[in-house]
C-alpha positions as CSV (number, residue, x, y, z in Angstrom):
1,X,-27.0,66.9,22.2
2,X,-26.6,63.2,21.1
3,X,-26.6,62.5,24.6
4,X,-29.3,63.8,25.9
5,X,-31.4,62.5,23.1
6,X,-30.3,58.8,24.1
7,X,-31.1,59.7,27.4
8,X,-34.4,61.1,26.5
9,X,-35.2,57.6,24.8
10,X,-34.0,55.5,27.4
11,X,-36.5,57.7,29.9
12,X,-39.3,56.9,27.0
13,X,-38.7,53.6,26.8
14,X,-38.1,53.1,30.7
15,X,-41.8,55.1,31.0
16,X,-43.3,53.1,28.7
17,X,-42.9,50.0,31.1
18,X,-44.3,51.9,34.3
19,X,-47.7,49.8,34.2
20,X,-48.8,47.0,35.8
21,X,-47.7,45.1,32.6
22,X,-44.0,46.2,32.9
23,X,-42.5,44.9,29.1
24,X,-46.1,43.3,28.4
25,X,-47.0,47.1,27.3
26,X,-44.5,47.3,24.6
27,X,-44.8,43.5,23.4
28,X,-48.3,44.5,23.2
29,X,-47.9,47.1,20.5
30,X,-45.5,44.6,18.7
31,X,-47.9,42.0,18.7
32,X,-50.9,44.6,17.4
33,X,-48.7,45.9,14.2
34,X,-47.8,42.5,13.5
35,X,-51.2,41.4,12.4
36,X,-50.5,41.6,8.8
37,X,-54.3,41.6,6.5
38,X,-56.5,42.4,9.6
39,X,-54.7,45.5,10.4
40,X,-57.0,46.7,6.9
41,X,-60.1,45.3,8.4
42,X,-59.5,47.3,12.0
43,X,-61.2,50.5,11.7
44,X,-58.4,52.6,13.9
45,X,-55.6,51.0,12.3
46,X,-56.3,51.9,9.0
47,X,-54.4,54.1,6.8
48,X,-55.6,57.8,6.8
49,X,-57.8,58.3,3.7
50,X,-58.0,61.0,1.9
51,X,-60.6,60.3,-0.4
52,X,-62.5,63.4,0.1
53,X,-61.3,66.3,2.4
54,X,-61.4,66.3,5.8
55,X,-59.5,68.2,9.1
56,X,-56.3,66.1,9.1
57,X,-55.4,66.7,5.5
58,X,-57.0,70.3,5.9
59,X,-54.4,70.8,8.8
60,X,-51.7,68.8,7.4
61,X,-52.1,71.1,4.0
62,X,-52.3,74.4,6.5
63,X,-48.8,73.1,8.0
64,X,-47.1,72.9,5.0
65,X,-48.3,76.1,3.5
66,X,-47.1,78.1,6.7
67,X,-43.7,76.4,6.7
68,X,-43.2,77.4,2.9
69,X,-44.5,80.8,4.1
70,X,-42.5,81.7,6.5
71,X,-39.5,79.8,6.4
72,X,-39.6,77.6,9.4
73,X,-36.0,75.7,9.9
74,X,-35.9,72.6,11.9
75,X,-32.7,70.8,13.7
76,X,-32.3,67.1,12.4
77,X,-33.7,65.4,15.1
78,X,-37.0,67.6,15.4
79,X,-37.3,66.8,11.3
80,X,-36.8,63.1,12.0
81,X,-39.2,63.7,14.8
82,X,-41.7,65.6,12.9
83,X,-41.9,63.3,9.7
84,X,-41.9,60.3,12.4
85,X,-45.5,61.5,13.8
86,X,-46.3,61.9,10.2
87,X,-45.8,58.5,8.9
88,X,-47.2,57.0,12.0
89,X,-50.4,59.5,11.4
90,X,-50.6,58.3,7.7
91,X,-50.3,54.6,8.3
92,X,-52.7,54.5,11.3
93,X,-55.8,56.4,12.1
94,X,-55.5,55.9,15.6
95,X,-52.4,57.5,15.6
96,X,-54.1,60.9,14.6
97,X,-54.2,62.0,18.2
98,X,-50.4,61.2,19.1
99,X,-49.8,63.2,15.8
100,X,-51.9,66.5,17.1
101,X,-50.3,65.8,21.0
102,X,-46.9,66.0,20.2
103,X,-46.2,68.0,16.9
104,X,-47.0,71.0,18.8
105,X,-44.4,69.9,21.2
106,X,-41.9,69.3,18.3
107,X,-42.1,72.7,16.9
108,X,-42.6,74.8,19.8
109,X,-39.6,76.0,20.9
110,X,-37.6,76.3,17.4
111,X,-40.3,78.2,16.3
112,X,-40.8,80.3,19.0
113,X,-36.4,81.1,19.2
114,X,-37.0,81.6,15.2
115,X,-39.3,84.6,15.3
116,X,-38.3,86.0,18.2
117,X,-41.6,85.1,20.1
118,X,-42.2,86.3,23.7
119,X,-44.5,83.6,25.1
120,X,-44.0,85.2,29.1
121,X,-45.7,88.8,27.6
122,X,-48.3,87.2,26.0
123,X,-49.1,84.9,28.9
124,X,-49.5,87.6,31.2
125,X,-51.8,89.7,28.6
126,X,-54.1,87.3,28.0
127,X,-53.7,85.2,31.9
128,X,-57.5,87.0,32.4
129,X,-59.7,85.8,29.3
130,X,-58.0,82.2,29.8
131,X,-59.3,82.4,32.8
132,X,-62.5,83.9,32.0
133,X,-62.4,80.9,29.0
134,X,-61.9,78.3,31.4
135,X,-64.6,79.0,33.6
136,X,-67.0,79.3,30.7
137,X,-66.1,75.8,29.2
138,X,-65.8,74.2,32.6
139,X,-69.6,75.6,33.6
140,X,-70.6,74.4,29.8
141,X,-69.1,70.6,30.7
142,X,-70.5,70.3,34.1
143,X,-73.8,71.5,32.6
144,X,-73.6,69.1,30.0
145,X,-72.6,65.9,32.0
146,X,-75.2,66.9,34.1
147,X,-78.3,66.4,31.5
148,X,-76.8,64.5,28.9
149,X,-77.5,60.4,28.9
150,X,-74.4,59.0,28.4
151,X,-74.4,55.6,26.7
152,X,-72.6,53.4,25.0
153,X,-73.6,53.8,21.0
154,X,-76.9,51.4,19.9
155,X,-74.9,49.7,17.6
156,X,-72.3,48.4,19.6
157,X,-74.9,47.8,22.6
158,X,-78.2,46.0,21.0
159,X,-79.6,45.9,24.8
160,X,-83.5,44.4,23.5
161,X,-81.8,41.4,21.7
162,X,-79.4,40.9,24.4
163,X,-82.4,40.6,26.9
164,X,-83.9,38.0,24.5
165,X,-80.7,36.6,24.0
166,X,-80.7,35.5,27.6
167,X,-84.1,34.4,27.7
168,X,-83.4,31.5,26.0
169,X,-80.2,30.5,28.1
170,X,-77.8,29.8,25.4
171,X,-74.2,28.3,26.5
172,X,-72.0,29.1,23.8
173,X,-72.7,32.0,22.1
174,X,-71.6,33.4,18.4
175,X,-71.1,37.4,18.5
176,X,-70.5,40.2,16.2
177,X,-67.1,41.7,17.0
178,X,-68.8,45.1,17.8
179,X,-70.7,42.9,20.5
180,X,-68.4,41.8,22.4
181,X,-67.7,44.2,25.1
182,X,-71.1,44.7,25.7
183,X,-71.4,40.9,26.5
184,X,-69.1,41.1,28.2
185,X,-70.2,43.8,30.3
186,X,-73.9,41.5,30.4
187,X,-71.7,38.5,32.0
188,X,-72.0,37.1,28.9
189,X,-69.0,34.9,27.7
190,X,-68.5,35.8,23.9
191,X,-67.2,34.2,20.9
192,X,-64.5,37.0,19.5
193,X,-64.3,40.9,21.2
194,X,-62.0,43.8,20.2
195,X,-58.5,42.7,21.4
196,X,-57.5,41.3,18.3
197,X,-53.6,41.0,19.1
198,X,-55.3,38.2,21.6
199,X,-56.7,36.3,19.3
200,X,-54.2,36.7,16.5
201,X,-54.3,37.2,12.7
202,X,-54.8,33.5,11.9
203,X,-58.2,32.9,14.0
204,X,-59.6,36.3,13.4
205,X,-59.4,36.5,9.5
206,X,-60.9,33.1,9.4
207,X,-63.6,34.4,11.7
208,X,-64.0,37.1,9.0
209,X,-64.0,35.3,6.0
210,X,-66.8,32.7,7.6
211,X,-68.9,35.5,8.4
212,X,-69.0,37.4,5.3
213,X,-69.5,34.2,3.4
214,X,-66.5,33.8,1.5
215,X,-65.8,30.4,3.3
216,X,-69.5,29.5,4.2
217,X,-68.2,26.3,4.8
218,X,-65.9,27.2,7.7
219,X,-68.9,29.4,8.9
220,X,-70.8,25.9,9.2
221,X,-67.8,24.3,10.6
222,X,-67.7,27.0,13.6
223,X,-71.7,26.3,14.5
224,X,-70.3,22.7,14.7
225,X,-67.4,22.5,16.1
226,X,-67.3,24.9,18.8
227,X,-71.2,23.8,19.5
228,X,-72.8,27.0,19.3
229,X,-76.6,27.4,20.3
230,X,-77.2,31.1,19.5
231,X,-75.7,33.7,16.9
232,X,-76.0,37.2,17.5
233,X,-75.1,39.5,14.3
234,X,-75.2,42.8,12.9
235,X,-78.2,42.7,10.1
236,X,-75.6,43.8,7.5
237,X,-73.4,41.0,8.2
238,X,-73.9,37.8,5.2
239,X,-74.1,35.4,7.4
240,X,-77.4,36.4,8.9
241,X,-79.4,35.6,5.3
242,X,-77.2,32.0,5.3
243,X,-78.8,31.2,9.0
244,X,-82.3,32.3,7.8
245,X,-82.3,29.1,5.6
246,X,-80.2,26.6,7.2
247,X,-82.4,23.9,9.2
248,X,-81.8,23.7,12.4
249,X,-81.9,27.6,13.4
250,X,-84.7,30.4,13.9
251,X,-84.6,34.1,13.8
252,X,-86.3,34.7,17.0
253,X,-85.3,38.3,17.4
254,X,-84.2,41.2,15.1
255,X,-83.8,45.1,14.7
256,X,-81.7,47.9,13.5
257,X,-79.3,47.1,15.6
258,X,-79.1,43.1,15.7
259,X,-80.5,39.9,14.1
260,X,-80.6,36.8,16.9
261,X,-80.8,33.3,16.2
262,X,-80.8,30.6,18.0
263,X,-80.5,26.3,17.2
264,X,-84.1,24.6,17.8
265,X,-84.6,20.7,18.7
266,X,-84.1,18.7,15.4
């Protein structure tokens, strides 16, 4: 058993490299959980919360109860595989989905050998409405896809101030993070974007802390030392009052979505 489970990892790990970034893959991932404080600011790689109830702690709670129920027993390595999933689902959001992937993999076949289970029988007896099931969600997808506008959300894609955004020709540009692979996508070279193990913890936390204001300093420093001649921001975002009343810049374009500004001729 011990040695197939060392082989099974060696496979994993051997898989993991079958991309066109061979070991970059796996450095990758090293490099993302290694960015300390702005793991908390990342949306995905925040903690689960459980502030108020929600599925995964609704399915999480239904797990538990079942495996008090009914006495589900696990070999060592399943457990150390199980409660693995677990923490990684409770430290990151984004690992929600590996969680709900591969638990069900986990627990399969002990559970299945436990209770006696015939999975063949019941394939067979029910083979017809899966079938029936498939079709009926496969016709509901392509009718779907076939009238539905698919976009990328407003907020992360403020097209209008974009399109006045490049009306006035800017050269270095100053982005909210949500921006910037929109701008990107508009051939637009931006400031900061979502790749944050590129840009590292160091840069991107001081990026933060200019743009909410707690170093407005440094958020002056940034206009001024990397030159910038337009600022695109998310109204909510402190900054956007600061530029309002510093001389030297003009709101020349705002919505729900984004605020624009751009340096005039002093």
């Amino acid at each position: 058993m011990t040695v197939r489970w060392i082989a099974f990892g060696v496979g994993a790990v051997a898989a993991c490299c079958v991309t066109p970034y061979g070991w970059g893959s796996i450095l990758a991932s090293f490099k993302i959980l290694d960015l300390g404080e702005l793991l908390h600011l990342i949306n995905e790689w925040r903690p689960a919360d459980f502030s108020s109830l929600g599925p995964f702690e609704l399915s999480m709670l239904a797990l538990i109860g079942g495996g008090l129920y009914s006495g589900v027993k696990l070999s060592p390595p399943r457990i150390a595989l199980a409660l693995g999933l677990l923490h990684m689902a409770l430290s990151h959001i984004r690992n929600l989905e590996i969680f709900a992937l591969l638990l069900p993999i986990v627990l399969l076949a002990p559970v299945a050998s436990q209770f006696a289970l015939q999975p063949a029988r019941l394939v067979r007896t029910s083979a017809p409405s899966v079938a029936m099931l498939a079709v009926l969600l496969g016709g509901l997808t392509w009718v779907f896809a076939a009238n539905a506008r698919i976009a990328p959300p407003e907020g992360q894609s403020p097209a209008a101030a974009v399109d006045a955004l490049q009306a006035h020709n800017p050269k270095r540009v100053l982005n909210d993070l949500p921006f910037g692979g929109y701008l990107i996508w508009r051939q637009i070279p931006v400031f900061i974007d979502g790749r944050a193990e590129l840009y590292g913890e160091a840069f991107e936390m001081a990026y933060y802390r200019a743009l909410t204001l707690k170093d407005a300093n440094h958020f002056l420093d940034i206009l001024k030392t990397w030159e910038i001649d337009a600022v695109l921001l998310k109204p909510s975002t402190p900054a956007v009052g600061l530029l309002d009343q510093v001389s030297g810049w003009k709101r020349v374009y705002s919505d729900e979505n984004a605020v624009l500004h751009v340096r005039t001729a002093n």
